[in-house]
N, C-alpha and C positions, 0 to 999 in steps of 0.2 A: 655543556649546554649547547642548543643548537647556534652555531656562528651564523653568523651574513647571509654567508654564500648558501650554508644550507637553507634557510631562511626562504631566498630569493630563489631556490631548486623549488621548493615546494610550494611557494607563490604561483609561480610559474607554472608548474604541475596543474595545482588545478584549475585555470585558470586557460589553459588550453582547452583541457575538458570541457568547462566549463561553453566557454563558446559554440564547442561544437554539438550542447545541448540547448542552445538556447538562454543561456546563463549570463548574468553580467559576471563581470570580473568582481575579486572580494577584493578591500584592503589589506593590510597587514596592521593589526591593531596591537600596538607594545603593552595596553594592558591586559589582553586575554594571552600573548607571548609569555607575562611575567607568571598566570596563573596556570598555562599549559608545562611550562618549567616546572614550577612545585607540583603539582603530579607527577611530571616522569620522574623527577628524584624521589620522589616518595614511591611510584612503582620502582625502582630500581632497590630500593631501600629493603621493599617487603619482599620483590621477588616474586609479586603476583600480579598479573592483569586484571584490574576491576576499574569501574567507573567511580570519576569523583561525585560529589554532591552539587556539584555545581549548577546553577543554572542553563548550561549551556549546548549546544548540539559538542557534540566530541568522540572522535575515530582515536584509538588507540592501535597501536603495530609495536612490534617486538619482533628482534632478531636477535640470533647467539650463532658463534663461531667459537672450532676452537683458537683459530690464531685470529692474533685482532685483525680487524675490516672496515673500514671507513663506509659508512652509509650514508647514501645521498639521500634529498630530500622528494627528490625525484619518483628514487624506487619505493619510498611506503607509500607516497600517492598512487604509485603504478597498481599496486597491490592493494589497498581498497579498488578500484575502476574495474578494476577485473571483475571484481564482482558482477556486472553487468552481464555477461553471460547467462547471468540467472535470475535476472529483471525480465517479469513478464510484463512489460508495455501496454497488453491488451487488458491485463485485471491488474492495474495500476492499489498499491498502496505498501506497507509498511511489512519485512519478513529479515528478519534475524541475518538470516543469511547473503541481502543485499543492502543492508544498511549503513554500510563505509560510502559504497558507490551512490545513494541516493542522498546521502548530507553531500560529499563532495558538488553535488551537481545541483544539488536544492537553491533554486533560484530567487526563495525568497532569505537569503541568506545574503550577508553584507560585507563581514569582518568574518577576519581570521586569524591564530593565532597557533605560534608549534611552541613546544618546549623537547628538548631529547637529554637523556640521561644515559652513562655509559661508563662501564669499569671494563673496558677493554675488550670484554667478551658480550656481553648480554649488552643490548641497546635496546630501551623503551624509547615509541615515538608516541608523545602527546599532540594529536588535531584539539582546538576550542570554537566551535562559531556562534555567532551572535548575527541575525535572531537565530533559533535552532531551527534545526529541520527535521525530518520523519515527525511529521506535525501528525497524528492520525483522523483528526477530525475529515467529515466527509470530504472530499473535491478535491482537499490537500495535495496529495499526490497526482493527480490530475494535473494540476497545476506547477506542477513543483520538478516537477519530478521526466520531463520532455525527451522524446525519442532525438537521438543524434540527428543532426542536420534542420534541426528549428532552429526559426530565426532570433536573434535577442531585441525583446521589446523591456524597454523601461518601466513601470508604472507605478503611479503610489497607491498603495491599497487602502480604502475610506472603511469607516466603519459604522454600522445603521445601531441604530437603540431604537429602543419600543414604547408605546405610550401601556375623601379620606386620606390618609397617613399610616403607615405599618413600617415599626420596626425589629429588629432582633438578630439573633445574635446565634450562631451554631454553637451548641455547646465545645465547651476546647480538648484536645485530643489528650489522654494520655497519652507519655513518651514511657518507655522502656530501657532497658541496655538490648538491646538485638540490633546487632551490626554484621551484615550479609559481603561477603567479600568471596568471588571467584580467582579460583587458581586459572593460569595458564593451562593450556594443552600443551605437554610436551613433545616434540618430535621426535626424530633417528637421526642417526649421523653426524656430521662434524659441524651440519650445521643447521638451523631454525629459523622458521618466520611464517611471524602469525598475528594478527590483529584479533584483540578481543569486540565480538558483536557490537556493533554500534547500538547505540539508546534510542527507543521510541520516545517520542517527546508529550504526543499527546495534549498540545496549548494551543490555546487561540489567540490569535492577537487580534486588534482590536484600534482604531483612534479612540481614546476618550480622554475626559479629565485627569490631567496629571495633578498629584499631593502636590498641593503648594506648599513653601516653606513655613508661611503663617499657619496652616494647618499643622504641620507636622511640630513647629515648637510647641501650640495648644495641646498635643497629642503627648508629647515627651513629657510636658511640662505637669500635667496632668498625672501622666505615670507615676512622676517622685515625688508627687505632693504626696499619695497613697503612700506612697514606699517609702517614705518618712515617716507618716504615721504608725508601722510597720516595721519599724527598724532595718529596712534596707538600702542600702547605697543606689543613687540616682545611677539612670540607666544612661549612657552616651546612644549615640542616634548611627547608625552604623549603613551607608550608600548602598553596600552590598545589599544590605538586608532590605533596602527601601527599593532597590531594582527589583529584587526578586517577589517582594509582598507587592508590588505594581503589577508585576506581569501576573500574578494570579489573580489580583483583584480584575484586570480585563476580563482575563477568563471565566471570572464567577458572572458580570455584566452579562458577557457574549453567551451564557447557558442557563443566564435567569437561574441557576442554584445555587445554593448554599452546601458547599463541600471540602472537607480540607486539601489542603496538596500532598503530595508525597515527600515536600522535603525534611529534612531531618532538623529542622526548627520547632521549638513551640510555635503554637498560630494560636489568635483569637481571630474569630471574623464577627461582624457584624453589616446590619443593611437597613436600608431605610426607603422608605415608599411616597409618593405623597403626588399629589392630582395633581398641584401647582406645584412649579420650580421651587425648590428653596437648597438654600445650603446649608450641609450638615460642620458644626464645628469640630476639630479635633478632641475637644474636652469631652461632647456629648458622649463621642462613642466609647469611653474609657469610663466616664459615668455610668453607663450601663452595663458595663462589665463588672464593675466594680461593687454594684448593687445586688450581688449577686454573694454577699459577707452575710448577710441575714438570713441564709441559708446554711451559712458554714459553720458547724461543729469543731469549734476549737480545743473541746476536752475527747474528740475521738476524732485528730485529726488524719487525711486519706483525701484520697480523690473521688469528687462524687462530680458527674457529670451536671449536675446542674449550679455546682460552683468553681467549674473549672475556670474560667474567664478572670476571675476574683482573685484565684491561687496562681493564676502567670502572671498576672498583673504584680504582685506584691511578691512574687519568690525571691527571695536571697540574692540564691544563686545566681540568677540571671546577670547577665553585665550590660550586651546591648540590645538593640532595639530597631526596628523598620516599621514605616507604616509604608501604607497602598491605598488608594484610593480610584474608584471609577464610577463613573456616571452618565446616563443619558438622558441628564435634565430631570427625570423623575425616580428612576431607581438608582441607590447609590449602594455600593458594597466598599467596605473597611475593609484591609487585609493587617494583622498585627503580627510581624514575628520576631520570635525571642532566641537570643541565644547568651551562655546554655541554654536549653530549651528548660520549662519546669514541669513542675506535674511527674515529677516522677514518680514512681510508687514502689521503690526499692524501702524494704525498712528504716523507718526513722528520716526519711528523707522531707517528708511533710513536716514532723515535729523541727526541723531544724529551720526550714526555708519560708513556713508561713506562719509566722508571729501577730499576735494578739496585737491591737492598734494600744498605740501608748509605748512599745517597745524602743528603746533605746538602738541609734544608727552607731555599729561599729565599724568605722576604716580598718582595716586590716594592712591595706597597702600602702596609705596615706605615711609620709616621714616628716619629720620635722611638729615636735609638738608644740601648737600654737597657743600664746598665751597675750592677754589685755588685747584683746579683742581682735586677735590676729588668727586667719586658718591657713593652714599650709600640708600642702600637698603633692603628691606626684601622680600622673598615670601609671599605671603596670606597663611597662615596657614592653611591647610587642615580640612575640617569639618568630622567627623567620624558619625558610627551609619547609621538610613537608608535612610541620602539623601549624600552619599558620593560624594564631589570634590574635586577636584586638581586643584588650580589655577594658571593662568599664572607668570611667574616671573616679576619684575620691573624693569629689567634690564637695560640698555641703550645698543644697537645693537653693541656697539665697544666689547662690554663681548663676541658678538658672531664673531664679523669678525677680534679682533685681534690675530696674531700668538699666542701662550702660548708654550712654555715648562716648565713641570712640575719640581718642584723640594720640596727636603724635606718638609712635613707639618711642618706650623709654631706652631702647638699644640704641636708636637713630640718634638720639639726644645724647647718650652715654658709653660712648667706644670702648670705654674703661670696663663695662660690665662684660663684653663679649672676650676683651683680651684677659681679662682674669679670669673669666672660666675654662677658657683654653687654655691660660697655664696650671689652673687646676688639676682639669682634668688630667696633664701631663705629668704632673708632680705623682695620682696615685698610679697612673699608669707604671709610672718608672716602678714603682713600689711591686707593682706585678710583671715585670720583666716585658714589657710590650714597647714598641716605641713611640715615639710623641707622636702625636695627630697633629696636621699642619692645618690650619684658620684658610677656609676655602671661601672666598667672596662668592661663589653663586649659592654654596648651600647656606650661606648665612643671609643672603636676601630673601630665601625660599625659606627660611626659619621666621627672618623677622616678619616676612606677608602672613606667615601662619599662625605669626601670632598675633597679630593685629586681626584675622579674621577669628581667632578664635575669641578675643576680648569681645568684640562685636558682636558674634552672633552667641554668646552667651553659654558658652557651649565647650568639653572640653574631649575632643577625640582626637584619633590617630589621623593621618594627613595620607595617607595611602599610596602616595606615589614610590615605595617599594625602598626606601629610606630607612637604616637605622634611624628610631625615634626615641626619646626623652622629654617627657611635660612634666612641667610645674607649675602652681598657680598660689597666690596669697592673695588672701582676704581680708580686709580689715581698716581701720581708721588711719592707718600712716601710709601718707603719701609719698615717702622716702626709696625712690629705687634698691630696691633687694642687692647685696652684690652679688658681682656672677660666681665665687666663691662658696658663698653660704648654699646657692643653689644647688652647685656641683657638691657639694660635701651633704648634700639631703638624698641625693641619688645613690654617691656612695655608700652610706651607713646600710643600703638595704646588705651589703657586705657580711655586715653578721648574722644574717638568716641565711648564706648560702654555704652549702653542704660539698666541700671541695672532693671529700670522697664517693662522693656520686654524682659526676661531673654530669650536666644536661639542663635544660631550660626549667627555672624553678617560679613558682607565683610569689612575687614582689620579689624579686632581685634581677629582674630584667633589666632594671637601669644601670646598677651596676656593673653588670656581667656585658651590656654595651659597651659603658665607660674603658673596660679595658680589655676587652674585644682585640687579641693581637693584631688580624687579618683588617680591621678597619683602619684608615689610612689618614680620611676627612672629617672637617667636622666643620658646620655651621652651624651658630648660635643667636639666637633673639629675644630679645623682650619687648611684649609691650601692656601699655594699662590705660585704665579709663580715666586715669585723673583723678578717680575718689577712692580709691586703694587696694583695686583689683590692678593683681598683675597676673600676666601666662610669660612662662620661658620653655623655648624651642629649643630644642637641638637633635640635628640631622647627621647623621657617621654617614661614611662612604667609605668601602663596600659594608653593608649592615651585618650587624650581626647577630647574636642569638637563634644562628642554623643550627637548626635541630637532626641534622645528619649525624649518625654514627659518626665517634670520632673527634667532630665539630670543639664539644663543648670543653674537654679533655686537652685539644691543641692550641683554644685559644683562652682559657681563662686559669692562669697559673695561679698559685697560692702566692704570698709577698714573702718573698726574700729575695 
């Protein structure tokens, strides 16, 4: 991975540049760092240069030698800028072939972020910026994009909105399997370097209303009352996907139309119109999608465009969730996106994922069977390395619609429950030839905050900050602290669904396959609850695991003996 120094070469790099177009200097931002990493491992992995899905402007470089060669972060800056030679300055805008050089210098650009991957010979270098650049709406590169020797001005850029009632909704997109992936250009000789095409971005940014959180729980909350009725497991609310449905939703604002995006999410959109200010609730615009069942042919189930909205709304499949929201006081657009994405229309893939209302909710990955009025459950353990997910919680929908007030963690009150899960945990470690995890005070304060925030906000998701994760949660009439014990032995038992002779990231044995994760080292634990019989238990590994690198799964998760 790219070290410090590299880090601080290619800070620096553009950052020179930059200046001498005009450009403020960027940050160095650790969370698009951690997300430009898992690309270049994953390019390293395939062996191909292609762009991720990502939201973000991104310069991809590759080098190969035959004897290994240390790369600076210098020289793949050097090598987009070059580009410039074939920036025509006087017909300013967006071309394939200068695309490294004009993110590098794109001034309305803020953060930045490298990842680099290397087996001695071959070296991917991952750029990530935030906001992106090669914007190609009009002026964009005008603006953006500055002949060397301009001065650097500062500015914040404002955003204008435009002045009955009308709403509605773009029908929701089929998804597909078609996944487009570009090879490298090979070179000659002993040795190679080449950056694949930088990304047109083609967004507008915009000031408007940002999704409040009251909105966004009406919105989620909404979601699983349906998806209960439906037999499907409530969706968790996922940052990513709530950044990325924001930034499209400006964009729908800033073009007055209703149009989907190009990323590889399900979308629903929706919009609403009206002379006088009003505010639109979360529920309404899930209401209206939703209404969209009285159209829907459940004994010749498929995708029909006029009940697409309905069938993303309630698919199975689906785990999480993002809303967006913008406005300029009178026109307001909803952005909804899903992943999985649904609506697929591979065989049999409706029959399975949109169920007739009245159908029974099956957890699949929930452990521990709850009985006299108790629910128990686990998150699917987040897979790390280059095919990252986050998957839905197994919650039962009352974790989201009953009242809670928060009160003291039961970890804080009960020392006893964190040091027994760490000797837990150690006891099946040993069992699979790993060594003990040593009880880290800051990853256990950074557990017990998350779980007191997750009690609170009602809500059961992954914590992001790039952590081996494991959640648990119970529901029920006894106010009796869980021990740390029982909870670790609920994460365990996913043990007998995993398949040792085909070692690799499996759905519902994530937890386990953390637990005894050779390479992980640390571990913080927490609990906490409301007082009336709702608990969450955290727990944080350090260095995480579940990398899904070649190799990975094989060297760190042994059989027991």
């Amino acid at each position: 991975m790219a070290d410090r120094a590299f880090e601080k070469e290619f800070l620096v790099a553009h950052n020179v540049y930059r200046q001498q177009h005009g450009a403020s200097p960027l940050a160095m931002s650790r969370d698009l760092c951690r997300s430009a990493q898992k690309w270049a491992e994953h390019l390293l992995a395939i062996k191909k240069m292609q762009h991720s899905q990502a939201d973000y402007g991104e310069n991809l470089y590759y080098a190969w030698s035959s004897v290994p060669e240390k790369l600076t972060g210098k020289e793949a800056v050097d090598g987009w800028y070059s580009e410039i030679k074939d920036y025509n300055f006087s017909r300013p805008g967006f071309q394939s072939s200068t695309g490294h050089f004009t993110q590098v210098v794109w001034k309305g650009t803020e953060e930045l972020g490298v990842g680099l991957a290397t087996d001695g010979k071959t070296t991917f270098v991952v750029g990530q910026y935030l906001p992106a650049g090669n914007i190609s709406n009009p002026g964009y590169f005008e603006k953006n994009v500055l002949a060397a020797g301009s001065s650097v001005k500062v500015h914040a850029a404002t955003g204008a909105g435009s002045g009955g009632n009308d709403r509605g909704s773009l029908p929701s997109r089929q998804t597909g399997r078609d996944h487009i992936s570009s090879s490298l250009t090979a070179g000659s000789g002993g040795n190679d370097r080449g950056s694949l095409p930088s990304r047109q971005t083609g967004r507008d940014h915009i000031s408007s209303s940002l999704t409040d959180r009251a909105f966004e729980k009406e919105f989620l909350v909404a979601h699983n009352v349906y998806r209960q009725q439906h037999g499907a497991s409530p969706l968790a609310m996922s940052r990513d996907l709530c950044r990325s449905a924001q930034k499209w939703a400006e964009h729908l604002l800033a073009i007055k139309k209703m149009q989907h995006s190009q990323a590889d999410y399900g979308e629903n959109l929706y919009y609403a119109w009206s002379s006088v200010p009003e505010k639109l609730t979360g529920k309404e615009a899930v209401d209206s999608w939703y209404s969209e069942i009285k159209d829907y042919n459940f004994s010749r189930p498929g995708f029909q465009s006029s009940t697409g909205h309905f069938t993303q709304v309630v698919w199975k499949g689906t785990e999480e969730l993002g809303v967006g929201l913008a406005t300029d006081g009178k026109t307001t657009f909803v952005v909804g996106q899903y992943l999985p994405a649904g609506n697929i229309s591979n065989p049999g893939y409706f029959e399975k994922n949109v169920l007739a209302a009245g159908s029974s909710v099956k957890v699949h990955a929930a452990t521990g069977a709850g009985s006299g009025g108790n629910d128990r459950g686990s998150l699917p353990s987040r897979q790390t390395g280059r095919d990252h997910i986050s998957s839905s919680l197994t919650a039962s929908p009352s974790l989201f619609l009953s009242r809670l007030s928060l009160s003291p963690g039961a970890g804080q009150k009960n020392p006893d429950f964190s040091l027994l899960a760490v000797d837990t945990m150690n006891s099946y470690r040993r069992q699979h030839r790993a060594k003990p995890l040593s009880r880290c005070p800051s990853l256990s304060k950074e557990a017990q905050d998350w779980a007191a925030f997750l009690v609170n906000s009602k809500m059961l998701r992954n914590h992001g900050k790039g952590h081996g994760e494991s959640l648990w949660y119970q529901s029920g009439s006894s106010t009796d602290t869980p021990k740390g014990s029982d909870v670790v032995k609920s994460w365990y038992d996913e043990s007998s669904k995993y398949d040792f002779s085909s070692p690799g990231f499996q759905k519902g044995t994530g937890n386990f396959t953390q637990m005894v994760w050779k390479s992980s080292e640390k571990v913080g634990v927490g609990i906490a609850t409301n007082g009336s019989g709702l608990f969450v238990g955290v727990a944080f590994f350090e260095p995480p695991g579940n990398v899904s690198n070649t190799g990975y799964f094989r060297d760190n998760v042994s059989t027991k003996g």
